[in-house]
Steps between C-alpha positions, in 0.01 A plus 500: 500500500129532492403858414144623749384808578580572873700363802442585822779423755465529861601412856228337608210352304184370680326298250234393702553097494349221708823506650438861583880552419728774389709530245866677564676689201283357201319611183225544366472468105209637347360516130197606317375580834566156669753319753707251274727425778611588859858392531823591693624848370843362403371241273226737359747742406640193308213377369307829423555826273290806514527889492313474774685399812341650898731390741302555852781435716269627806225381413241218610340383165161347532132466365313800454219541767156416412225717697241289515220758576476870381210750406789698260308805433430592880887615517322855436320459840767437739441584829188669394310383814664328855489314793135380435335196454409368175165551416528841650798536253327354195179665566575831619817565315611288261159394293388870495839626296450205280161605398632871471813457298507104360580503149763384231713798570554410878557139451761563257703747727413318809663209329738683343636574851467135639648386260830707530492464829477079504776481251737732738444247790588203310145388382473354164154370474148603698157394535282750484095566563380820374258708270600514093720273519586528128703818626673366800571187192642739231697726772718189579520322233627867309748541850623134441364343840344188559103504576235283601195680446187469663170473311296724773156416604231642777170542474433846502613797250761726450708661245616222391184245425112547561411112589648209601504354138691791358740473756576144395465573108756737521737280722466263209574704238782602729610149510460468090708816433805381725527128401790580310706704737766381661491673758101576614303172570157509722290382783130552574512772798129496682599776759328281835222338597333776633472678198416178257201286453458162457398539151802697442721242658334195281590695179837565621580127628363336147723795323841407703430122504484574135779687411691349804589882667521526874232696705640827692322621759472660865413239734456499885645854513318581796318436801212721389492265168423184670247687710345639197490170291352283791177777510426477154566156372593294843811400459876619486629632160726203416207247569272702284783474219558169551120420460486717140843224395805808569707352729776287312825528373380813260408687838752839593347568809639842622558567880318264651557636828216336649507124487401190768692215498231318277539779247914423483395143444279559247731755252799242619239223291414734279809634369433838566793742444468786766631830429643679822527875511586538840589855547210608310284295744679668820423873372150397521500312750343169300691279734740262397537188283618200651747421301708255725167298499471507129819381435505202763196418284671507187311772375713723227507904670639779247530827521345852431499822600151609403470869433713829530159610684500234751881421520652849398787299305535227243867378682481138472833422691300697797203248451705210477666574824163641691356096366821325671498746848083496552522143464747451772340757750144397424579074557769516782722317273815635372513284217219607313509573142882470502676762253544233237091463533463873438716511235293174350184722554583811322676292181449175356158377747344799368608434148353159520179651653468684215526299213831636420759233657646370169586878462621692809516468857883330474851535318503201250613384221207599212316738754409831405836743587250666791797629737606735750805586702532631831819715596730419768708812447408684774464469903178393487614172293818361755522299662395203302436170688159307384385643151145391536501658866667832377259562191198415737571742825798687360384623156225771377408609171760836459816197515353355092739643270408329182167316393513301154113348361523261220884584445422917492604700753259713637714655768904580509667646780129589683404694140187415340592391143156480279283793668583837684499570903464877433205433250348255767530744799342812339190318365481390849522824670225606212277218689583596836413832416164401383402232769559833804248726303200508713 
């Protein structure tokens, strides 16, 4: 018998195939942190031997999620400031705590607490846009998470960087100090177009083309930022990127709730990857993306759930099933973005949009042992018809049980393994404390 590490057994296993199909009563083996072989759990009992053996009898196994847009450290503002549009929000509310409070200490604990809180809903990797994001790198690489980390950039100051160039100097040094991590790789982050210039851009483009990264960024949020963009430099955001050489296959454009039918076209060309947050763009009232359009145009949509201050939660299995329902009330069509789509959107299509498809994003053979299971135990979980269908509209975040990153595992029984609630939840009380003095 061949001696590995772990075996995970289970009911179901959704490895997240072309054949979208589901595995009933296999195994997973798993060894210095990697998936040597998915087999029937009868033979891998035969063919396996390890002290440690999790039978998940039910269970649905499957990919860990991959949130495909986060600002980690803003967990510390949730629900700071409601029901209000956003430049209101940002202006008003959000931008003035920033310049009050921003420092290393709050994007550590703000992270701190994203983190935790990703990892209880089944999320195993995130891309995330924020200020010093050395810290938000070092919390999750020290939890054990997966992180791709977002080399900032605007063009004014604050806490973090004085200038434009220092922003992007320290995103590269960023990028330098990670390149041997397995777990924290990068993209260049220029918040949106509104708050870059075109000088800014160039130096970003010739820096991704160069170290072939992907581009992060706000796009289209709202109608206000069309407006805007048309008064000062005459054209629509996306044609003013498109004329600076950003729109191609590097492109994450995020929300994107306001595109024309030549705009769909044109990223369809392009090979833009659109991020979708869609209950973040309901709270304020961006509008919506239309994602049934995008995908009848073969253009690939993931999935994010932006900020605890614009979404109030980090639940991806909530996200994935807002994406599938606003796409069916918003086109007419029942059919759009099917469960096994949504699924697609929140695993391996955002794995590939990230650079990180030969890693995560699916259960196979070599991958990176990036899992979760969902229990079944309960009422909530029976009964069980269509897999894809019951994880989509049937599952939240509270049914993840376990959650296992390159082989470790991060979460047993709904307990944090590698960092401590209690610890978490008073530093963030400290900070909530802080952000109500007058």
């Amino acid at each position: 018998m061949c001696i590995i590490q772990t075996l995970l057994s289970a009911r179901h296993i959704v490895p997240v195939d072309r054949e979208n199909s589901v595995l009933e009563n296999h195994s997973i083996a798993i060894d210095n942190g990697r998936i040597v072989d998915i087999l029937p759990t009868q033979k891998a009992l035969k063919t396996y031997s390890t002290n440690s053996h999790i039978e998940y009898d039910n269970h649905i196994l499957m990919p860990g999620l991959i949130n495909a847009h986060t600002h980690a450290a803003m967990s510390l503002l949730r629900g700071i400031a409601s029901d209000i549009p956003l430049m209101e929000w940002l202006q008003n509310h959000i931008w003035p705590i920033e310049k009050k409070w921003l420092d290393e200490n709050f994007v550590h604990d703000g992270s701190e607490l994203a983190i935790a809180e990703m990892l209880r809903g089944g999320t195993t990797c995130f891309n995330d846009m924020y200020f010093f994001p050395q810290v938000t790198a070092r919390v999750a690489s020290t939890i054990g998470i997966r992180a791709v980390i977002g080399m900032i950039a605007l063009e004014f100051p604050t806490a973090y960087a004085a200038s434009p160039d220092e922003y992007l100097s320290k995103g590269l040094s960023l990028y330098d100090d990670y390149k041997t991590d397995h777990l924290i790789t990068n993209v260049f982050a220029p918040h949106a177009p509104y708050t870059i210039s075109d000088a800014t851009f160039t130096k970003i483009n010739s820096y991704a083309n160069e170290l072939d990264l992907p581009i992060h960024m706000h796009i289209h949020e709202t109608k206000s930022e069309i407006e805007a963009s048309i008064k000062e430099f005459g054209m629509r955001p996306l044609a003013r990127l498109d004329k600076l050489g950003l729109v191609n296959p590097n492109l994450l454009a995020v929300h994107m709730t306001q595109l024309n039918q030549q705009e769909i076209q044109q990223v369809s060309e392009a090979g833009v990857t659109i991020i979708h947050c869609p209950e973040s763009n309901m709270k304020l009232a961006s509008g919506f993306c239309p994602t049934h359009e995008l995908l009848k145009n073969n253009v690939r949509v993931i999935i994010g759930t932006d900020s605890c201050a614009s979404n109030d939660d980090l639940d991806m299995f909530s996200e994935i099933c807002s994406t599938a329902l606003i796409a069916k009330g918003v086109s007419g069509e029942a059919t759009a973005f099917s469960s096994q789509q949504a699924i697609r959107a929140a695993t391996i299509d955002a794995a590939e949009a990230l650079g990180l498809n030969d890693e995560i994003g699916s259960l196979e053979q070599g991958k990176s042992a990036d899992i979760i299971a969902i229990s079944c135990e309960r009422i909530e979980g029976h009964p069980l018809y269509d897999i894809h269908s019951h994880l989509v509209y049937g599952t939240n975040s509270s049914r993840v049980s376990d959650v296992f990153v390159s082989g470790r595992q991060l979460l047993r029984d709904r307990i944090l393994t590698t960092v401590s609630e209690d610890e978490i939840i008073a530093k963030t009380e400290r900070w909530a404390q802080k952000f109500s003095q007058p």
